[in-house]
Biopython code that builds the backbone (N, CA, C, O; Angstrom):
import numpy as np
from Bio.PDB.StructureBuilder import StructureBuilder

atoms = [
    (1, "UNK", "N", (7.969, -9.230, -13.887)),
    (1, "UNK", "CA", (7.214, -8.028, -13.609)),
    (1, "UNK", "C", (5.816, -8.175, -14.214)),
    (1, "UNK", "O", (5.834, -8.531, -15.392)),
    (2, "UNK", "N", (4.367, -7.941, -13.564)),
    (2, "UNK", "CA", (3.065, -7.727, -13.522)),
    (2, "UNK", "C", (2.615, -6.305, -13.859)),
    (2, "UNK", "O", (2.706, -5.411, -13.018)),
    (3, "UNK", "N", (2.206, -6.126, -14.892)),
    (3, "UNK", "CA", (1.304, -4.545, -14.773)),
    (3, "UNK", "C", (0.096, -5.180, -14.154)),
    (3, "UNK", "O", (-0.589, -6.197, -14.267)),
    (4, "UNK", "N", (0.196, -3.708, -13.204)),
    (4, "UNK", "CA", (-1.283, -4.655, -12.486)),
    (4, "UNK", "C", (-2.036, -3.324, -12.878)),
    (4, "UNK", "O", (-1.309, -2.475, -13.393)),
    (5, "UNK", "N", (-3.165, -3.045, -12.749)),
    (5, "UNK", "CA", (-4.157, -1.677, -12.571)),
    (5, "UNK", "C", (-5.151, -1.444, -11.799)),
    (5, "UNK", "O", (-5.418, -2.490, -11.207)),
    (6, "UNK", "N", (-5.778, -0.685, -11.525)),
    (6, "UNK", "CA", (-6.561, 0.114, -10.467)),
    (6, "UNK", "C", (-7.259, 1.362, -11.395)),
    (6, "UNK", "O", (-6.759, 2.430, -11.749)),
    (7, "UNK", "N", (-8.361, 0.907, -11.600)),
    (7, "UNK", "CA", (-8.896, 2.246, -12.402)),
    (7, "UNK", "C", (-8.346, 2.509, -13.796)),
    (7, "UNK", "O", (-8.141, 1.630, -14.632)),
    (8, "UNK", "N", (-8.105, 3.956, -13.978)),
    (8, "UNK", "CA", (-6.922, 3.382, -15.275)),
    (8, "UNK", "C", (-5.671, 3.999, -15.112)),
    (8, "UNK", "O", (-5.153, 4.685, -15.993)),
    (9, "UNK", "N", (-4.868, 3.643, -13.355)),
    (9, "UNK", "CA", (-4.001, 3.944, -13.095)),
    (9, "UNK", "C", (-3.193, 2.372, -13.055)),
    (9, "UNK", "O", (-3.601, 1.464, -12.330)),
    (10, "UNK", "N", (-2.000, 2.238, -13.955)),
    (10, "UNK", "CA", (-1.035, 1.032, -14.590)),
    (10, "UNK", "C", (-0.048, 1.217, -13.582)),
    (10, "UNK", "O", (0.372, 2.366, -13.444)),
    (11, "UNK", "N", (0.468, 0.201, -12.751)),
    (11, "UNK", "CA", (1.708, 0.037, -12.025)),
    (11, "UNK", "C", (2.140, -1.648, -11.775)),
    (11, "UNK", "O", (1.508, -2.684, -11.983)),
    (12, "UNK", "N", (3.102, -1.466, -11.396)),
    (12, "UNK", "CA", (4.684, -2.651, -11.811)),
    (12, "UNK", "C", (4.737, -3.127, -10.047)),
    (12, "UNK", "O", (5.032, -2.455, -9.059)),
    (13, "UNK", "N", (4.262, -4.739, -10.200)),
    (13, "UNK", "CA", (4.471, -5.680, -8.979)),
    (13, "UNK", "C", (4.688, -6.793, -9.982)),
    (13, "UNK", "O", (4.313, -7.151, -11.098)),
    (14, "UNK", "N", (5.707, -7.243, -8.730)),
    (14, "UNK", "CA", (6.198, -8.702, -8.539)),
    (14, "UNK", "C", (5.522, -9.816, -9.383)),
    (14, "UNK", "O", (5.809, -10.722, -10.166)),
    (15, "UNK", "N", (4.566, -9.289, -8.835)),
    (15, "UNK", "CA", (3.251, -10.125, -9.225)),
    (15, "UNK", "C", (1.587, -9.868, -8.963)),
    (15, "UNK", "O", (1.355, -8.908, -8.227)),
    (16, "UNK", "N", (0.495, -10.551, -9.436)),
    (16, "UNK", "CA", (-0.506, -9.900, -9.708)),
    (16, "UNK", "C", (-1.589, -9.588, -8.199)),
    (16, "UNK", "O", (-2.004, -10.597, -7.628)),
    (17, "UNK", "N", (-1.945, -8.359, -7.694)),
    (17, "UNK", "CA", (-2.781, -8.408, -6.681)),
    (17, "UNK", "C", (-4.376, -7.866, -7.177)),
    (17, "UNK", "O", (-4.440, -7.171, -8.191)),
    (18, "UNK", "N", (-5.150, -8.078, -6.717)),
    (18, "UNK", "CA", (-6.133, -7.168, -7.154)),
    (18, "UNK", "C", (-6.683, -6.300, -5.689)),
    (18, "UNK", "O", (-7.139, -6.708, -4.621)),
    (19, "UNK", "N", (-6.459, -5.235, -6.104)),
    (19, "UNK", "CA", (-6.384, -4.070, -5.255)),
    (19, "UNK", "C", (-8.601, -3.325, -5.427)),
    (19, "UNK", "O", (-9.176, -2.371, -4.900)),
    (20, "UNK", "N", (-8.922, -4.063, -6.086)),
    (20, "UNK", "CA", (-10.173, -3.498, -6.103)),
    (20, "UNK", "C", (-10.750, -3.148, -5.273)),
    (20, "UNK", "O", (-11.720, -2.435, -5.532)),
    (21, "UNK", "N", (-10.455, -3.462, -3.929)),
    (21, "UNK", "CA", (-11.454, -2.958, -2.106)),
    (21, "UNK", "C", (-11.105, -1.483, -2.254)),
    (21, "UNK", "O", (-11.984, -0.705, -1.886)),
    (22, "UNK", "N", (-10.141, -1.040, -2.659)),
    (22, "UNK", "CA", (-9.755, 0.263, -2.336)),
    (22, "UNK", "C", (-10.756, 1.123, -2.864)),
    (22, "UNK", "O", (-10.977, 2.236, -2.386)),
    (23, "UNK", "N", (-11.339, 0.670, -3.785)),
    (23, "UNK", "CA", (-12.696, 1.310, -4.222)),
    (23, "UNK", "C", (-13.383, 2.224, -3.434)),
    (23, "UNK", "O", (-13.742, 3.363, -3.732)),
    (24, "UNK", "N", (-13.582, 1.387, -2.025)),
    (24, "UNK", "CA", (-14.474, 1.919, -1.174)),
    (24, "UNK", "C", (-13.986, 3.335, -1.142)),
    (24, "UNK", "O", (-14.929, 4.082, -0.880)),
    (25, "UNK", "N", (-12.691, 4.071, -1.339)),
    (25, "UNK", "CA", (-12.426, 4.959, -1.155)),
    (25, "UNK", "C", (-12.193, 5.893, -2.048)),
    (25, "UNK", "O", (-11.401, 6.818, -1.870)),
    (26, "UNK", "N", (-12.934, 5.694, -3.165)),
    (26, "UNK", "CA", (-13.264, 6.196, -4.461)),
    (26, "UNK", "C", (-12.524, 5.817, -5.226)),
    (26, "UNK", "O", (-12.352, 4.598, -5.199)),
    (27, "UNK", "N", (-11.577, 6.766, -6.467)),
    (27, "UNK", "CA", (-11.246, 6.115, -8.100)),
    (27, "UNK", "C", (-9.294, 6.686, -7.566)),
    (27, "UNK", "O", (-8.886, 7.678, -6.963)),
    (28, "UNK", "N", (-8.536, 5.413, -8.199)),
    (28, "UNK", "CA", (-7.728, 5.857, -8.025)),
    (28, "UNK", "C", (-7.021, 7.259, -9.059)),
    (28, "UNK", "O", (-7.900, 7.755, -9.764)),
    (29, "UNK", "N", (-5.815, 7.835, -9.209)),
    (29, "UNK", "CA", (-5.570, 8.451, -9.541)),
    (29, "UNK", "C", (-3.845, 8.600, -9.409)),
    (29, "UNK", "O", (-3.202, 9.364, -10.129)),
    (30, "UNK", "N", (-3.359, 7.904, -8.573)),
    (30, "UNK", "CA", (-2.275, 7.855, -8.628)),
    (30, "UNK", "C", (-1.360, 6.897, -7.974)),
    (30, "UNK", "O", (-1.635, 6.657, -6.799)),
    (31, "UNK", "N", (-0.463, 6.373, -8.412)),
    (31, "UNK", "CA", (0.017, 5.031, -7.658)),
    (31, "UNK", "C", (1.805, 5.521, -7.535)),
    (31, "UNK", "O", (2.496, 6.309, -8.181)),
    (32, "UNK", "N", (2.090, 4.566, -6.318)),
    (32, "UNK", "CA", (3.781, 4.887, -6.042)),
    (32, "UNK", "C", (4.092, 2.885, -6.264)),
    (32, "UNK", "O", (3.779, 1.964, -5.510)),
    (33, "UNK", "N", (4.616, 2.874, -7.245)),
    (33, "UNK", "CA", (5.230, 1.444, -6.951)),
    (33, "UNK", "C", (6.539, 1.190, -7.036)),
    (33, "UNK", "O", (6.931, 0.028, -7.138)),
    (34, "UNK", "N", (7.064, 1.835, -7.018)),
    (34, "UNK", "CA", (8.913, 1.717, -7.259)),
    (34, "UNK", "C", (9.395, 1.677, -5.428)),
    (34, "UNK", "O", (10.507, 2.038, -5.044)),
    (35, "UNK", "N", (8.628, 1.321, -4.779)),
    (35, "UNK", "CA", (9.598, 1.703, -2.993)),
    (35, "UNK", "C", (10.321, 0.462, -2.977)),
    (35, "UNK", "O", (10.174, -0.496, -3.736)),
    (36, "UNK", "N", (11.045, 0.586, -2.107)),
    (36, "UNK", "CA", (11.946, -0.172, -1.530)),
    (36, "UNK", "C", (11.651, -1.431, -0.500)),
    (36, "UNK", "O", (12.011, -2.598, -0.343)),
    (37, "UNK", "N", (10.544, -0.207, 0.257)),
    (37, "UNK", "CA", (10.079, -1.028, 1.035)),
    (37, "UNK", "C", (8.990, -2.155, 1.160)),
    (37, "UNK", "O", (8.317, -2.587, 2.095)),
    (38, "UNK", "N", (9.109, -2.471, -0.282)),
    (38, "UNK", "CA", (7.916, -3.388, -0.659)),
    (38, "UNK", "C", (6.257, -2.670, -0.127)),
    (38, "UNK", "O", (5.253, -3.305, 0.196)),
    (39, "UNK", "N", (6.395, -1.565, -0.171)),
    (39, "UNK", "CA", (4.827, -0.828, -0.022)),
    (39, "UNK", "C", (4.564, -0.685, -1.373)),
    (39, "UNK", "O", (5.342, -1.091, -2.236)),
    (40, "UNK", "N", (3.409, -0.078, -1.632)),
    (40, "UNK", "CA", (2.367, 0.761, -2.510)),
    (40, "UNK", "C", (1.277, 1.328, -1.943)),
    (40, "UNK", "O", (0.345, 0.999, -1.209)),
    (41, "UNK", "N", (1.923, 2.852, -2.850)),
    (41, "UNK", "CA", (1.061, 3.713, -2.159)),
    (41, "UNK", "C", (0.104, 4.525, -3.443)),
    (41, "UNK", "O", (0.546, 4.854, -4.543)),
    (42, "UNK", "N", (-1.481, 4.750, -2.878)),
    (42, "UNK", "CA", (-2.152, 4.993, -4.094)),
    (42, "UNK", "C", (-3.203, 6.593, -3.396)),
    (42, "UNK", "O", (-3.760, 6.847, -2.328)),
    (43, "UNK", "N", (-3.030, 7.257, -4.601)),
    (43, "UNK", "CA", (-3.912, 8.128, -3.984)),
    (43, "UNK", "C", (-5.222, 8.084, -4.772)),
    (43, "UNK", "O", (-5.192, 7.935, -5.994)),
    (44, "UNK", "N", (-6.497, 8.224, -4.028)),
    (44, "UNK", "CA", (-7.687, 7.870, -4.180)),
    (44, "UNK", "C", (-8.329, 9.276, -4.114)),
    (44, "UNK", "O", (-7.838, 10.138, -3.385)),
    (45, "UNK", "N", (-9.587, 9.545, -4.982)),
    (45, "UNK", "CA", (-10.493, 10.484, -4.762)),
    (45, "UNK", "C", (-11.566, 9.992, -4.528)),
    (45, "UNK", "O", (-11.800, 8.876, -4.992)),
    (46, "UNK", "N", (-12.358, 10.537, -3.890)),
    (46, "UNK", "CA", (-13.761, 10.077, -3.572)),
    (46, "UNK", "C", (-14.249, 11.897, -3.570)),
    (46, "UNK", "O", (-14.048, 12.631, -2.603)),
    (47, "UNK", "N", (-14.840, 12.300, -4.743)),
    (47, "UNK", "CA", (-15.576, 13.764, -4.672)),
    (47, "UNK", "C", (-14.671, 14.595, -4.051)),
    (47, "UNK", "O", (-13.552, 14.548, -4.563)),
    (48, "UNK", "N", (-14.770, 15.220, -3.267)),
    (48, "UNK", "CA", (-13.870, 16.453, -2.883)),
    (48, "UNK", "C", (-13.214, 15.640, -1.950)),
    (48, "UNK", "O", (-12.720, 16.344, -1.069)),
    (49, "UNK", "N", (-13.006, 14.432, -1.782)),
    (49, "UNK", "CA", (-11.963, 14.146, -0.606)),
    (49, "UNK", "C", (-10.812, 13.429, -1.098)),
    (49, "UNK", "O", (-11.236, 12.550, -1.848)),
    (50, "UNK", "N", (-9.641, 13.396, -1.030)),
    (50, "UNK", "CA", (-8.487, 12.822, -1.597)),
    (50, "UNK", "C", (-7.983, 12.034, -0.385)),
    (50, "UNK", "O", (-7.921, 12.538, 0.736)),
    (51, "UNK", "N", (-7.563, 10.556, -0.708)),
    (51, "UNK", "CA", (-6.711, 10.019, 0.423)),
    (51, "UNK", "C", (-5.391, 9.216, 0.266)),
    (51, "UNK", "O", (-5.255, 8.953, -0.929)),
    (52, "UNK", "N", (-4.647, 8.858, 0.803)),
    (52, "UNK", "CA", (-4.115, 8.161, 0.349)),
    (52, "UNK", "C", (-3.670, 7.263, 1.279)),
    (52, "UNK", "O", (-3.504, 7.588, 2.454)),
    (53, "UNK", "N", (-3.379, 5.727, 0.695)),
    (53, "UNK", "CA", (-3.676, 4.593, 1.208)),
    (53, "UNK", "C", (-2.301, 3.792, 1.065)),
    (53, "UNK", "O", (-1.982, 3.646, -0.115)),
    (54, "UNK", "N", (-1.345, 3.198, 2.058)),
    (54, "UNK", "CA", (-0.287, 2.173, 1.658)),
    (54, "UNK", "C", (-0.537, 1.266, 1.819)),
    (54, "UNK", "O", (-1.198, 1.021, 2.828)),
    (55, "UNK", "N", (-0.207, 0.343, 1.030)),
    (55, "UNK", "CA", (-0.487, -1.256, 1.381)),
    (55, "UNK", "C", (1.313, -1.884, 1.412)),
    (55, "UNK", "O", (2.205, -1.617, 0.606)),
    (56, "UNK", "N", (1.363, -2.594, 2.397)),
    (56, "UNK", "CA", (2.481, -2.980, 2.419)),
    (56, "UNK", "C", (2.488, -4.734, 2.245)),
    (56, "UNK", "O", (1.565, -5.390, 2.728)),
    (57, "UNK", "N", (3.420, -5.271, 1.643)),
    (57, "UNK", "CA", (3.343, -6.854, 1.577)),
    (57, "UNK", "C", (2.954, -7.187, 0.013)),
    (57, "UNK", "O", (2.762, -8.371, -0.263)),
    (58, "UNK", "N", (2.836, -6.260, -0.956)),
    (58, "UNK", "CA", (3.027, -6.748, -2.313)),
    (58, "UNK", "C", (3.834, -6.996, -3.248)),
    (58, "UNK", "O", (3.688, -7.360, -4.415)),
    (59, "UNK", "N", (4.575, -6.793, -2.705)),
    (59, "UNK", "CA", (6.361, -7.340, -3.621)),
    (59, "UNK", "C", (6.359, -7.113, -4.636)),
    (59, "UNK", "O", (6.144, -7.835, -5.609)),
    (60, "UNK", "N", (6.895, -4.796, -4.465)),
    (60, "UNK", "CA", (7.280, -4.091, -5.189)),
    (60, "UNK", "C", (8.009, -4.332, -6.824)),
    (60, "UNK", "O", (8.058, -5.562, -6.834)),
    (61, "UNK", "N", (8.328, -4.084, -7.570)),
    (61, "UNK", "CA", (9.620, -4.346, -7.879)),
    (61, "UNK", "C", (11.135, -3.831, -7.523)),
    (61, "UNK", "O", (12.138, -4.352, -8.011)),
    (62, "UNK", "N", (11.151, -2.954, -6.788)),
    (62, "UNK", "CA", (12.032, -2.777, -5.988)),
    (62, "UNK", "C", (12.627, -2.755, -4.710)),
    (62, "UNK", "O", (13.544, -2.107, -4.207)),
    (63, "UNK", "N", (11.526, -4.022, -4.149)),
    (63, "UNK", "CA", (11.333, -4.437, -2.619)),
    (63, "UNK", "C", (12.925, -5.049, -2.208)),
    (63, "UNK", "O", (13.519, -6.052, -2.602)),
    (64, "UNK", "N", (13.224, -4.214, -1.460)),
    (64, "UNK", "CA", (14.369, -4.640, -0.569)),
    (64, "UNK", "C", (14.453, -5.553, 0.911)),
    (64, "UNK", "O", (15.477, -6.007, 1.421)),
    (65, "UNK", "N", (13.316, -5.643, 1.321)),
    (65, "UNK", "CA", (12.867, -6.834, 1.942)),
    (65, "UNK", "C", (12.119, -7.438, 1.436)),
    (65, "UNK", "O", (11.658, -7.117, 0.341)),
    (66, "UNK", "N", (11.546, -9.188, 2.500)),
    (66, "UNK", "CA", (10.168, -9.772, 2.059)),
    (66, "UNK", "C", (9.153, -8.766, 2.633)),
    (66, "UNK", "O", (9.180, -7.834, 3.436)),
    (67, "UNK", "N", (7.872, -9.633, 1.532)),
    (67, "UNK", "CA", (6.972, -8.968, 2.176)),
    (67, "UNK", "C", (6.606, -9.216, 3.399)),
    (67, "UNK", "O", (6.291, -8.157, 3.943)),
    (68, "UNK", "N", (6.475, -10.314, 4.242)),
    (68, "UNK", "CA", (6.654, -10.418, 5.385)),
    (68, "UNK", "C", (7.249, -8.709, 6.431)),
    (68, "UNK", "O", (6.878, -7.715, 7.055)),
    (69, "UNK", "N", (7.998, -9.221, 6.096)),
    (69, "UNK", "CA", (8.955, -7.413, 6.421)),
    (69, "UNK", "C", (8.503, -6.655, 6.431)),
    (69, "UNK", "O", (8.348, -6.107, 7.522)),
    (70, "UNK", "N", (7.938, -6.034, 5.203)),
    (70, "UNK", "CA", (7.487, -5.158, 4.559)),
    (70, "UNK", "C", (6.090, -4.751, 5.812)),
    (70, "UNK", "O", (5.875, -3.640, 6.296)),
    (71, "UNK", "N", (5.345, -5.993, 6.075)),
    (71, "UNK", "CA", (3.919, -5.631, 6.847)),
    (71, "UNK", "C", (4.494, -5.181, 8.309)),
    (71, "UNK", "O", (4.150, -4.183, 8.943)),
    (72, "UNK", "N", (5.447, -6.157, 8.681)),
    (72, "UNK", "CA", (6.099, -5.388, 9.971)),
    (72, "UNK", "C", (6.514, -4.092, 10.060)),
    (72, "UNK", "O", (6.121, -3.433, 11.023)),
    (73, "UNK", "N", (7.295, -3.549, 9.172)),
    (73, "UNK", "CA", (7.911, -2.513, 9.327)),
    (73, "UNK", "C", (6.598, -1.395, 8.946)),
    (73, "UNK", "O", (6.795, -0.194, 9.129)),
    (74, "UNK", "N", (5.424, -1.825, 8.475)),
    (74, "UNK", "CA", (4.468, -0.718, 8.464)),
    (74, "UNK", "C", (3.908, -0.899, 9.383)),
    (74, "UNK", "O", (3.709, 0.225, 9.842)),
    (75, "UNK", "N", (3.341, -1.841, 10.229)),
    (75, "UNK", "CA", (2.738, -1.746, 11.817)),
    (75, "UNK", "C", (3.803, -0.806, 12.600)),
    (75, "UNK", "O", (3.537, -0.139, 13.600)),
    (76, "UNK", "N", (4.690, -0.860, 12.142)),
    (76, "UNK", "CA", (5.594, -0.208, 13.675)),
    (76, "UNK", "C", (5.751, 0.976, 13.193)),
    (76, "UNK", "O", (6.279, 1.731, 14.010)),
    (77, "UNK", "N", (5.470, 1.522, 12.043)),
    (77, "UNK", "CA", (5.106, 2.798, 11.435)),
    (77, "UNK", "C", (4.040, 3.294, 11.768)),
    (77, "UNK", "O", (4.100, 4.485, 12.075)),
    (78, "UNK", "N", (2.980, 2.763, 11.825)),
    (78, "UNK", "CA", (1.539, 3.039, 12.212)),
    (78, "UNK", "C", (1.717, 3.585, 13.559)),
    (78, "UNK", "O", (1.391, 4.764, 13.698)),
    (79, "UNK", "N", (2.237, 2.869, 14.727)),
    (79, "UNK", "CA", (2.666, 3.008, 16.134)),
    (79, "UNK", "C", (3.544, 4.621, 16.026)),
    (79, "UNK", "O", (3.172, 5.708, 16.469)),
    (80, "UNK", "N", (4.317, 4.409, 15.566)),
    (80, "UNK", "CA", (4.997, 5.842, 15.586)),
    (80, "UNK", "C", (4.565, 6.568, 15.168)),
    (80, "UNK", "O", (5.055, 7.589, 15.650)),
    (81, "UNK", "N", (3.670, 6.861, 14.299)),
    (81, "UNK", "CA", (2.839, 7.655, 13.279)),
    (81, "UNK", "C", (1.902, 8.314, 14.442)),
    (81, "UNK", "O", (1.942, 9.543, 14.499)),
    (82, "UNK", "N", (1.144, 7.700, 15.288)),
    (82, "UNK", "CA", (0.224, 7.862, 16.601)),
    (82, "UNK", "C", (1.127, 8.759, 17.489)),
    (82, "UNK", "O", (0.845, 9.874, 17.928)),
    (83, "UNK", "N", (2.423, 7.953, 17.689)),
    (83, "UNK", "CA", (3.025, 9.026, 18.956)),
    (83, "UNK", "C", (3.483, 10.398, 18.520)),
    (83, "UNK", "O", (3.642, 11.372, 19.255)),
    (84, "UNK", "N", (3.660, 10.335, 17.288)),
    (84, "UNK", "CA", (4.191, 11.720, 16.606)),
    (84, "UNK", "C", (3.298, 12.280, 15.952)),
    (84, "UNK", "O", (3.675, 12.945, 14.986)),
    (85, "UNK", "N", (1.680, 12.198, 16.277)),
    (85, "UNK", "CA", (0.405, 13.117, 16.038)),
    (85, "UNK", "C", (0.686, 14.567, 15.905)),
    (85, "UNK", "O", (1.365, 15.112, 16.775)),
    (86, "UNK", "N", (0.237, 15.227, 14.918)),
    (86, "UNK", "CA", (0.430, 16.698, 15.026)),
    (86, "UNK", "C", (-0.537, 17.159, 13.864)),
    (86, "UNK", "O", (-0.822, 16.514, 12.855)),
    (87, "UNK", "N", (-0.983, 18.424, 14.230)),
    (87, "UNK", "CA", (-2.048, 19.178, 12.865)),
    (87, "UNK", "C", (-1.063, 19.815, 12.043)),
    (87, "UNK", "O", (-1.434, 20.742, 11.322)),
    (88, "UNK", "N", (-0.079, 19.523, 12.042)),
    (88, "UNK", "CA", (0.742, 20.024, 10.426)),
    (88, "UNK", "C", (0.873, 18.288, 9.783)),
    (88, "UNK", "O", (0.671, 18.120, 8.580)),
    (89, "UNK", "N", (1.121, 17.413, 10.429)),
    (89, "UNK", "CA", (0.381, 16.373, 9.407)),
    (89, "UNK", "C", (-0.253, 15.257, 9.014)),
    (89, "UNK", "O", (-0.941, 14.843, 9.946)),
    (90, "UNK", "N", (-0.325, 14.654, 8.160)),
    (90, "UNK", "CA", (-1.796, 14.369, 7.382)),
    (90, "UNK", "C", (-2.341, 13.323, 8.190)),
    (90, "UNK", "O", (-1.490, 12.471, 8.448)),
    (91, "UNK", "N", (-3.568, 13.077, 8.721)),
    (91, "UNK", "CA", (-3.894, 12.768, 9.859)),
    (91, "UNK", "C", (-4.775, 10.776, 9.627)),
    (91, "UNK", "O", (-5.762, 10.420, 8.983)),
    (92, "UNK", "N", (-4.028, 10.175, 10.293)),
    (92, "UNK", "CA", (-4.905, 8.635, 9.455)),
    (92, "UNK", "C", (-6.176, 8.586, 10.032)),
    (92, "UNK", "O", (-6.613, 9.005, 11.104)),
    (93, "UNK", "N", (-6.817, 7.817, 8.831)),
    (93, "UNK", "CA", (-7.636, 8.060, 9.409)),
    (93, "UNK", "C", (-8.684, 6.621, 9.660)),
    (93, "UNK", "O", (-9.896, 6.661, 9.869)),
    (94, "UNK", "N", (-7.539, 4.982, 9.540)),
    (94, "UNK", "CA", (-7.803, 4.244, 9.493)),
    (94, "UNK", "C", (-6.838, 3.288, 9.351)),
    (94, "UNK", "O", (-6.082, 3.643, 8.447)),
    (95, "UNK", "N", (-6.381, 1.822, 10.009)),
    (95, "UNK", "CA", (-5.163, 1.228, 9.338)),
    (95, "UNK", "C", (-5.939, -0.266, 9.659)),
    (95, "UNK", "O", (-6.976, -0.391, 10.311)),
    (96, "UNK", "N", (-5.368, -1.056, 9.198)),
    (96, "UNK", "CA", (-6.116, -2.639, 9.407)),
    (96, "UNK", "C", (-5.437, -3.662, 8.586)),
    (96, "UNK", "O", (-4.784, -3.508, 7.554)),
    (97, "UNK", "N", (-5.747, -4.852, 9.315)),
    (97, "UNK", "CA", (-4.950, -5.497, 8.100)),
    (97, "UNK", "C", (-5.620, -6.149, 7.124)),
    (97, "UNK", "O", (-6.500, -6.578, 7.870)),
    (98, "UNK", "N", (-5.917, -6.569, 6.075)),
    (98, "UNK", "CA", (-6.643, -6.873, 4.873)),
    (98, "UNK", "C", (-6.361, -8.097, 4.433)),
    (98, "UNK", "O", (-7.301, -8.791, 4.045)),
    (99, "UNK", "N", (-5.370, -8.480, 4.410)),
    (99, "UNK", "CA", (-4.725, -9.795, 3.961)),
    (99, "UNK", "C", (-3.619, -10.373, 4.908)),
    (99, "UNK", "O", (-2.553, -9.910, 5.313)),
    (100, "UNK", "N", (-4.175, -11.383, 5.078)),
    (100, "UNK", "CA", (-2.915, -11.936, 6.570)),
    (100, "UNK", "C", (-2.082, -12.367, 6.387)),
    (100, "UNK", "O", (-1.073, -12.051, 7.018)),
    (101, "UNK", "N", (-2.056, -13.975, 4.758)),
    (101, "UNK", "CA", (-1.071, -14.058, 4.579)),
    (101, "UNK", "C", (-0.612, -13.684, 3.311)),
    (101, "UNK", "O", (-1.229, -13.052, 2.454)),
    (102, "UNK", "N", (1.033, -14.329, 3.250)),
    (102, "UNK", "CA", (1.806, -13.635, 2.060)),
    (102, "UNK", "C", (2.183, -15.174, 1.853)),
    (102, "UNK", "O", (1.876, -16.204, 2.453)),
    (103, "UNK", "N", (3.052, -14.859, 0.648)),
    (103, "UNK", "CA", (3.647, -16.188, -0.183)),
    (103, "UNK", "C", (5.616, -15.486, -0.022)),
    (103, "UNK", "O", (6.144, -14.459, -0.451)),
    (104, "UNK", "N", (6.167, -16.692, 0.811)),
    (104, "UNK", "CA", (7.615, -16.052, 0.773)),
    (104, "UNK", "C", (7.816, -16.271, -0.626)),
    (104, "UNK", "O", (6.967, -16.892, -1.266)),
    (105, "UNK", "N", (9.326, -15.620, -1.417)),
    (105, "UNK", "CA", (9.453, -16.196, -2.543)),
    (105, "UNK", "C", (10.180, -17.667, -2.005)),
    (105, "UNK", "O", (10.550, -17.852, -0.845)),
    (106, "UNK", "N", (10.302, -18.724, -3.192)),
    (106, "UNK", "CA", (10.435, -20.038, -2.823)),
    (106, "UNK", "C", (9.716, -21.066, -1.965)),
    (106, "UNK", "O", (10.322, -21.987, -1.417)),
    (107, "UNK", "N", (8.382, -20.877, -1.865)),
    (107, "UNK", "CA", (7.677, -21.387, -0.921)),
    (107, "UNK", "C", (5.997, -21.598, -1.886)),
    (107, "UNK", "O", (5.618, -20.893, -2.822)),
    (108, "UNK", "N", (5.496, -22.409, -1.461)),
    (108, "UNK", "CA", (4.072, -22.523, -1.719)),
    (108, "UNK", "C", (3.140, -22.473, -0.473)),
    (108, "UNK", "O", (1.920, -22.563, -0.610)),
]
sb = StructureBuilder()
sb.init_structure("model")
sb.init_model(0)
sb.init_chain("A")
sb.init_seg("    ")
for serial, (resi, resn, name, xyz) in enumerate(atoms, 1):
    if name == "N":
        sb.init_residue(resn, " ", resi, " ")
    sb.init_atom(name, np.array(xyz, "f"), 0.0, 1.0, " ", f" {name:<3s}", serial, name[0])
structure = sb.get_structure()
């Protein structure tokens, strides 16, 4: 286990990422790292706007798939997320991918 940080918000991966781009979207403030699904999710302020951002493919400590997995099963989230649009909720407002590849475990 890695404490990694973001601002002076401390959270628990696999191993070490540096999450600093998220910047662009102001200071963090709060992090989810315990999923299952090998995501992390961080909520960001930027002045009066709050967002929040998942990154999937960092190998949680409680990732129940690879990360491999992990990026799939959030693209096909993203897709459903679109068909099930609605103003009760929270509306994206951006998705992309950032990092292409991953490291399986046992592999270089």
């Amino acid at each position: 286990m890695i404490i990694n940080k973001l601002d002076s918000i401390e959270f628990r991966l696999k191993e070490w990422h540096d999450f600093t781009w998220l910047k662009k979207y102001g200071k963090a403030f709060w992090a989810a790292d315990e999923t299952g699904s090998g995501c992390i999710g961080f909520g960001m302020k930027n002045a009066d706007k709050k967002y929040f951002c998942k990154i999937a493919g960092v190998n949680t400590i409680e990732a129940e798939v690879s990360p491999k997995e992990s990026i799939e099963i959030l693209k096909k989230a993203v897709r459903l997320y679109y068909d099930l649009r609605h103003p009760n909720l929270v509306k994206i407002i951006e998705h992309y991918e950032f990092f292409r590849e991953w490291k399986e475990a046992g592999t270089n």
